[in-house]
N, C-alpha and C positions, 0 to 999 in steps of 0.2 A: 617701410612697412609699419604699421598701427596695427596693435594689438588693444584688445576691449578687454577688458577685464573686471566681470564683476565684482570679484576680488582678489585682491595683491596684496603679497605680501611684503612687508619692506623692513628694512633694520628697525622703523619707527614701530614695525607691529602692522595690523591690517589696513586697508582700504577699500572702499567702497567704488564701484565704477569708476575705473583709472584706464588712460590708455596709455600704452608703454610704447612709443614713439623709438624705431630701431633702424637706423643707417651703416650700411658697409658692417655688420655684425656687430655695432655697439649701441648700446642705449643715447642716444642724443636728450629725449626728457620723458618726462611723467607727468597727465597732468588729467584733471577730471573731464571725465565726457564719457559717452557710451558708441561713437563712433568709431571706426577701425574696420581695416581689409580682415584680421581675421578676429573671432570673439572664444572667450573660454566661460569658464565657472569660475574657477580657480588658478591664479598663475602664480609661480613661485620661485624664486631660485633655483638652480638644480642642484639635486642630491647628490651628496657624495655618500657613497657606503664601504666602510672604512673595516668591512667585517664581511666578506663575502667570498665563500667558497664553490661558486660555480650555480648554474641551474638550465634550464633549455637542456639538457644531459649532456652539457659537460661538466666536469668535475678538475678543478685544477691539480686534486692528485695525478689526476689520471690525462694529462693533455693527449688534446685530438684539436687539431686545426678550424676541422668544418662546426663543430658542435659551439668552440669558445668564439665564434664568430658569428654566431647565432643567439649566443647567448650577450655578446657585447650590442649587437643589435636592437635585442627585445628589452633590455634593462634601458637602454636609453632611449625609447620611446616610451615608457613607465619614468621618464621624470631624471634617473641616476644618470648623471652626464661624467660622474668620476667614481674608480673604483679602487681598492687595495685585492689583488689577488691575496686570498689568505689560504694557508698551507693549515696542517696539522702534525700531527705526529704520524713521519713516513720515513720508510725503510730507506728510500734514495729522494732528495730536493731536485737534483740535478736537472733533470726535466721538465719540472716545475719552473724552477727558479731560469732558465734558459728558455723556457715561452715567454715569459714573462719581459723579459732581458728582451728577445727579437721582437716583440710585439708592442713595447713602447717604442723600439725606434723605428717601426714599419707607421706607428701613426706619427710619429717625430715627420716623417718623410711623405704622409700623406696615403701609405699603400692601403692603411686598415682604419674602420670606421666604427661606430657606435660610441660607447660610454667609453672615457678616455681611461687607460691604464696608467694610475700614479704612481704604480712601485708595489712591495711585498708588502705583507702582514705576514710575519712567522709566528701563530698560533700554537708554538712549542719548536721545537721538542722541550724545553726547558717547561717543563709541566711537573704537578706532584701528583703520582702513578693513585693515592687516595683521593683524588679527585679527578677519573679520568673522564666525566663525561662519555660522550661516544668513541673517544680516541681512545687505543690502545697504552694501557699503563705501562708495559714494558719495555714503550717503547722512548722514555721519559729520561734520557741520561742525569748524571747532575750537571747542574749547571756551573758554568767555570767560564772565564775568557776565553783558555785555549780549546773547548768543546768549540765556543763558537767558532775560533778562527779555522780552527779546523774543518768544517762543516760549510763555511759561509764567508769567508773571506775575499773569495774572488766573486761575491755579489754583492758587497754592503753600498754598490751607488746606487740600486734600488730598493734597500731594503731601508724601509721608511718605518717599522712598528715590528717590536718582539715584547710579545706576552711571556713573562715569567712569573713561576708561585716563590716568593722572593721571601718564604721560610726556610725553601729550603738550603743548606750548607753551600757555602758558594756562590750562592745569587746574590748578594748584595756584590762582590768581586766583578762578576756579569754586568750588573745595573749600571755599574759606572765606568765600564769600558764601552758600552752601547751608547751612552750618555754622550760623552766625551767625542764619540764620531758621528753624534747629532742625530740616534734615531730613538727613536720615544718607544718609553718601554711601559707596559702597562700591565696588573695585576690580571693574572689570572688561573683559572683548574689551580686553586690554591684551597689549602686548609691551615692558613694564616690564622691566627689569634687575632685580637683587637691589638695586642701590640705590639703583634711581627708586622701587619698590617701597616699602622703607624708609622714603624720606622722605616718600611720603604718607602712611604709618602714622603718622608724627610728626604730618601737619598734622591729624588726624582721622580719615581714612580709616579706619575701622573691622570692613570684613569681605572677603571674597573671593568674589564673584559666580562659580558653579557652576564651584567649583576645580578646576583641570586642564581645564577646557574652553574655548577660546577663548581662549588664554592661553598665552606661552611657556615653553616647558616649561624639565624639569629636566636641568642638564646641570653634571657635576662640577666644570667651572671658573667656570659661568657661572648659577649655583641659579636665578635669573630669580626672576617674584614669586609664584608658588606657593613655593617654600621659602621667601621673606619671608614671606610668609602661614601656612604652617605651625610656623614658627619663636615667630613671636612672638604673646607669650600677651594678647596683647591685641586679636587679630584673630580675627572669626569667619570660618567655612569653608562655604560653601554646600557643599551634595554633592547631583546626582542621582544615586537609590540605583536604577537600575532595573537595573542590570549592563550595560548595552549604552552609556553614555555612561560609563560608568570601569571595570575591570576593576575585581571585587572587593576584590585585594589593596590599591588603590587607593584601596577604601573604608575599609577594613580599617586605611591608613595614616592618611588622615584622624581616624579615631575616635583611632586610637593617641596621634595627637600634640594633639588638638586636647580630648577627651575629650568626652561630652552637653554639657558647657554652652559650646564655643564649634563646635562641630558643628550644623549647621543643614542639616535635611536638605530639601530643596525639591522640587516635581514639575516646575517649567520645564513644564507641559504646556500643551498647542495643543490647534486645535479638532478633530483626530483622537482626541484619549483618550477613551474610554469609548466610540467608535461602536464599529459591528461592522468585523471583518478584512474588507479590501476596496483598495481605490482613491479616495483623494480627494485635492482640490486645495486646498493650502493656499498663500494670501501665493502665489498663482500657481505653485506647484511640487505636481508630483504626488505622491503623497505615500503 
């Protein structure tokens, strides 16, 4: 199959009229023309969205079969061909983290289809209860080793990513037991200083859960850990790009400082994306 593409994107950056020559599901070559079986506008890599808690109504709090299989369908025709189930602060994971569990190895085996499931994103519970965003603050334990292994033990060969506010007492103890078993842990719903901040970039901490949200802001005496975050080039930047969760300029600032490769743009989306404009009830709020 030849694909036309007016334009493609490639590690060099863009192209102009490329066709992307594909046998037995791999790319064989690339090479200029405008001829091809099928033509696009735009062709790209596929997305991975490394921050995604459900939408089509399902909600990974809340698993149901028929809805996350609607929703693994519609995100991978929109481009996302990889995903992180991401949780938040809930009263039980088990069901959560047990979809997630049967449904990599149902696509492992071929049974289930759409955007492939790469593993968890745990979104807390290790969060700090003054920066709860939408999640519930009380439900925010401290963070500790044995919280997690208590909690998460019999799932760390899928759990790929835990967000911690790594000011609070404890998380650094946390950081580097998560580290240690190879799952990347990244700030976040923190009210970090510039140099609580800091020093969890020293112990690993390596990106900023949906920057600028949830998170204390910027202020000229006081940068807090979004400027830690944008500062140092060795953190990435979550961003949602939708305009209503950051003012553009906002986004605008992020690219500036951060540039594509530690820029990571995420949907944070819930089980309202992609329904029709209406009324519905999420995580018990009307929505």
């Amino acid at each position: 199959m030849r694909i036309h593409a007016e334009r493609l994107l490639t590690p060099g950056g863009w192209r102009e009229n490329q066709v992307v020559e594909v046998q037995n599901g791999l790319i064989e070559r690339i090479y200029p023309g405008t001829d091809g079986d099928l033509h696009c506008e735009m062709l790209t890599p596929g997305l991975f969205d490394v921050h995604a808690h459900g939408g089509e109504g399902f909600y990974y709090y809340q698993p149901d079969q028929e809805t996350y299989e609607r929703y693994l369908t519609r995100v991978s025709k929109l481009g996302v061909t990889d995903v992180l189930f991401t949780t938040g602060t809930q009263e039980s994971y088990e069901g959560s983290l047990n979809l997630a569990k049967e449904s990599m190895q149902a696509q492992a085996e071929g049974r289930l289809g759409g955007a492939r499931i790469r593993g968890v994103h745990l979104e807390g519970p290790f969060l700090s209860p003054k920066r709860p965003g939408a999640m519930k603050g009380e439900m925010m334990p401290a963070p500790s080793p044995e919280a997690f292994d208590e909690r998460f033990a019999a799932y760390e060969d899928i759990i790929r990513m835990v967000t911690v506010a790594a000011e609070r007492e404890g998380a650094k103890e946390l950081v580097m037991h998560l580290l240690k078993k190879g799952i990347k842990v990244q700030s976040g719903h923190t009210d970090a200083t510039y140099e609580e901040a800091e020093r969890a970039f020293g112990w690993g901490v390596d990106s900023q859960c949906h920057t600028f949200n949830a998170a204390r802001g910027i202020h000229h005496r006081e940068p807090g850990v979004v400027a830690a975050a944008l500062l140092n080039e060795n953190v990435y930047c979550e961003t949602i790009c939708d305009f209503k969760h950051l003012h553009p300029a906002a986004v605008q600032l992020i690219y500036r400082m951060k540039g594509p490769e530690r820029m990571e743009i995420i949907s944070d989306s819930v089980a309202v994306t992609g329904l029709p404009d209406g009324e519905h009830i999420i995580n018990g709020r009307n929505t």
